[in-house]
C-alpha positions as a Markdown table, in Angstrom:
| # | Residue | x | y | z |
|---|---|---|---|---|
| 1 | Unk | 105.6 | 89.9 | 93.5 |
| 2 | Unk | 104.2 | 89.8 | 96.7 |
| 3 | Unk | 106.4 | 87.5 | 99.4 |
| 4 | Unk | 104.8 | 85.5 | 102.4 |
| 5 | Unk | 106.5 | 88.3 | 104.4 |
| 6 | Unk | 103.9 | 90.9 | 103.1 |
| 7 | Unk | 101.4 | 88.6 | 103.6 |
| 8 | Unk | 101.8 | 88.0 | 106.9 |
| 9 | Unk | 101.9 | 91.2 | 108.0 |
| 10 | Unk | 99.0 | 92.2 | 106.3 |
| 11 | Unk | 97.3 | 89.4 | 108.1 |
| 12 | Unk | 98.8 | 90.6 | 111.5 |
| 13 | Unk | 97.0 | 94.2 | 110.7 |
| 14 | Unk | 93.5 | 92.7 | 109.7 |
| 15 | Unk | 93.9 | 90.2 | 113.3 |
| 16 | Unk | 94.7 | 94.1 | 115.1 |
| 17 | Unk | 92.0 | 95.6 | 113.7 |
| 18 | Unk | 89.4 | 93.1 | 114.8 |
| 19 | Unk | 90.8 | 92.6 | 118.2 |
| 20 | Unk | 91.1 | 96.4 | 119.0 |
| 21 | Unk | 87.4 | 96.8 | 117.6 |
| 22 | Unk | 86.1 | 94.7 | 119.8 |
| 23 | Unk | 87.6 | 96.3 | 122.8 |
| 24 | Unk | 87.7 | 100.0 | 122.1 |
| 25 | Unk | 83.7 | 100.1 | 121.0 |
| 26 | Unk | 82.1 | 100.3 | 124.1 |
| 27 | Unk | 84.1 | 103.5 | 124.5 |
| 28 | Unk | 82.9 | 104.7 | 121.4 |
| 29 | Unk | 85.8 | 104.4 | 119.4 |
| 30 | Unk | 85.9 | 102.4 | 115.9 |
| 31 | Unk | 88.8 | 100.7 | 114.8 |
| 32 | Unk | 88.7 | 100.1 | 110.9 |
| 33 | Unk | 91.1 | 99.4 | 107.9 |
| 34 | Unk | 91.7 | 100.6 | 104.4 |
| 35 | Unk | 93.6 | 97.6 | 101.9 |
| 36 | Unk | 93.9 | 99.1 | 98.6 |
| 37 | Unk | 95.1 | 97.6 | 95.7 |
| 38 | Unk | 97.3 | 98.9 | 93.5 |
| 39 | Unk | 97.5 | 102.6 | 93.2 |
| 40 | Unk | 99.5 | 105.0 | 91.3 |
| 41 | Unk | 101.9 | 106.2 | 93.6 |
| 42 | Unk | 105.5 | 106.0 | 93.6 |
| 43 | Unk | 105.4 | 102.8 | 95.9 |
| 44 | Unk | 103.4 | 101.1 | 92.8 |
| 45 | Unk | 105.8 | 97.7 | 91.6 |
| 46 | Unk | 105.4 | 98.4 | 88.4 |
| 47 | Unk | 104.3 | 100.3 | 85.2 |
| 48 | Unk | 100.9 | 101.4 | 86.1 |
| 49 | Unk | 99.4 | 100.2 | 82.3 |
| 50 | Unk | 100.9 | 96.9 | 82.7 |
| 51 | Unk | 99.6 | 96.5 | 86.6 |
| 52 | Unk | 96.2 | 97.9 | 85.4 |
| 53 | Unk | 95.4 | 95.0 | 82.5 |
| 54 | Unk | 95.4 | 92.6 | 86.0 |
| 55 | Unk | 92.7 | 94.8 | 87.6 |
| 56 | Unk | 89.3 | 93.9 | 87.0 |
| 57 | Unk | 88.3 | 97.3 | 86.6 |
| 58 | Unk | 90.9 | 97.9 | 83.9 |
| 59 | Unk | 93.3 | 100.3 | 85.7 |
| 60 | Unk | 94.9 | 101.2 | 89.1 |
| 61 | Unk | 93.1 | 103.0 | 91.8 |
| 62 | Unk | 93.8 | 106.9 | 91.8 |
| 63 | Unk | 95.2 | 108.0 | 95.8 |
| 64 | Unk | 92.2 | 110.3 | 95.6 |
| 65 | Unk | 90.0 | 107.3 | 95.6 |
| 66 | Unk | 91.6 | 105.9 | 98.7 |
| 67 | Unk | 91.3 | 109.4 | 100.6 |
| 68 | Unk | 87.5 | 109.4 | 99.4 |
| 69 | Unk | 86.9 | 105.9 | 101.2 |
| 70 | Unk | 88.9 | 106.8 | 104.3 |
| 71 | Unk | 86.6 | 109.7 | 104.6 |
| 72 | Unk | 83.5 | 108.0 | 104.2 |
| 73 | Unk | 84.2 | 105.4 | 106.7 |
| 74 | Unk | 85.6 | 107.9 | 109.3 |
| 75 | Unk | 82.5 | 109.9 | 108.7 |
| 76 | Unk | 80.8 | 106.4 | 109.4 |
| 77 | Unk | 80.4 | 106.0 | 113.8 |
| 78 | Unk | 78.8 | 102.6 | 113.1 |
| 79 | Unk | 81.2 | 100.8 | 111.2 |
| 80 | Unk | 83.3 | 98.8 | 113.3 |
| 81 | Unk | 86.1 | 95.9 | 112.9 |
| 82 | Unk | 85.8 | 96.4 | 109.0 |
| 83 | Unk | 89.1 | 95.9 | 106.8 |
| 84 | Unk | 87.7 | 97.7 | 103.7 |
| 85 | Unk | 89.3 | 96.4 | 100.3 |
| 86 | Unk | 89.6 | 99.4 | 97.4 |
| 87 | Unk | 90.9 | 97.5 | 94.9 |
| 88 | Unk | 89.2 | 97.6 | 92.0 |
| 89 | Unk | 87.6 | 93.8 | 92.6 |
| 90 | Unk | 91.0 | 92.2 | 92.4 |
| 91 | Unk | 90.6 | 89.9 | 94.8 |
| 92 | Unk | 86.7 | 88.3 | 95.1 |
| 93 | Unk | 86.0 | 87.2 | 99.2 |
C-alpha cells in the first residue's frame, strides 16, 4: 500500500518539475519527469502476477519500457514541464 508519505513526495517532485521548467527554458534546458507504475524490479511490492491483474494493461511495465520513454523524451528539446505517466493506464487524468 502506498502511505500519504509517498504521496506527498511524489507531489513535491511533480511541483519541482513545473517550477524548474518554467525557469530553466529560456536557457534551453528542459526539465521533465518519468512516474511509472509498477515495474518488475526488485523494488516491486509484490508478486508481479498478482500486481499485474490491477493494471489495465494486464501486467507490469518491463524496466526496458521505462528506459525507452526516458529516451524518447530526452531526445524530445520541446517537451517541457511534463510529468509523463508509464503505467500501463492505471491511473486515468
Amino acid at each position: 500500500m502506498i502511505g500519504p508519505d509517498y504521496a506527498a513526495s511524489k507531489s513535491g517532485l511533480h511541483g519541482l518539475t513545473h517550477f524548474l521548467a518554467s525557469r530553466a527554458g529560456r536557457e534551453g534546458v528542459t526539465v521533465n519527469a518519468i512516474a511509472p507504475g509498477f515495474v518488475a524490479t526488485p523494488m516491486l511490492p509484490g508478486d508481479p502476477e498478482r500486481l499485474g491483474g490491477s493494471v489495465p494493461i494486464g501486467r507490469v511495465g518491463r524496466p526496458e519500457e521505462v528506459a525507452e520513454m526516458a529516451l524518447a523524451v530526452l531526445a524530445n528539446g520541446y517537451v517541457n514541464s511534463q510529468v509523463v505517466r508509464i503505467d500501463g493506464g492505471m491511473y486515468p487524468r
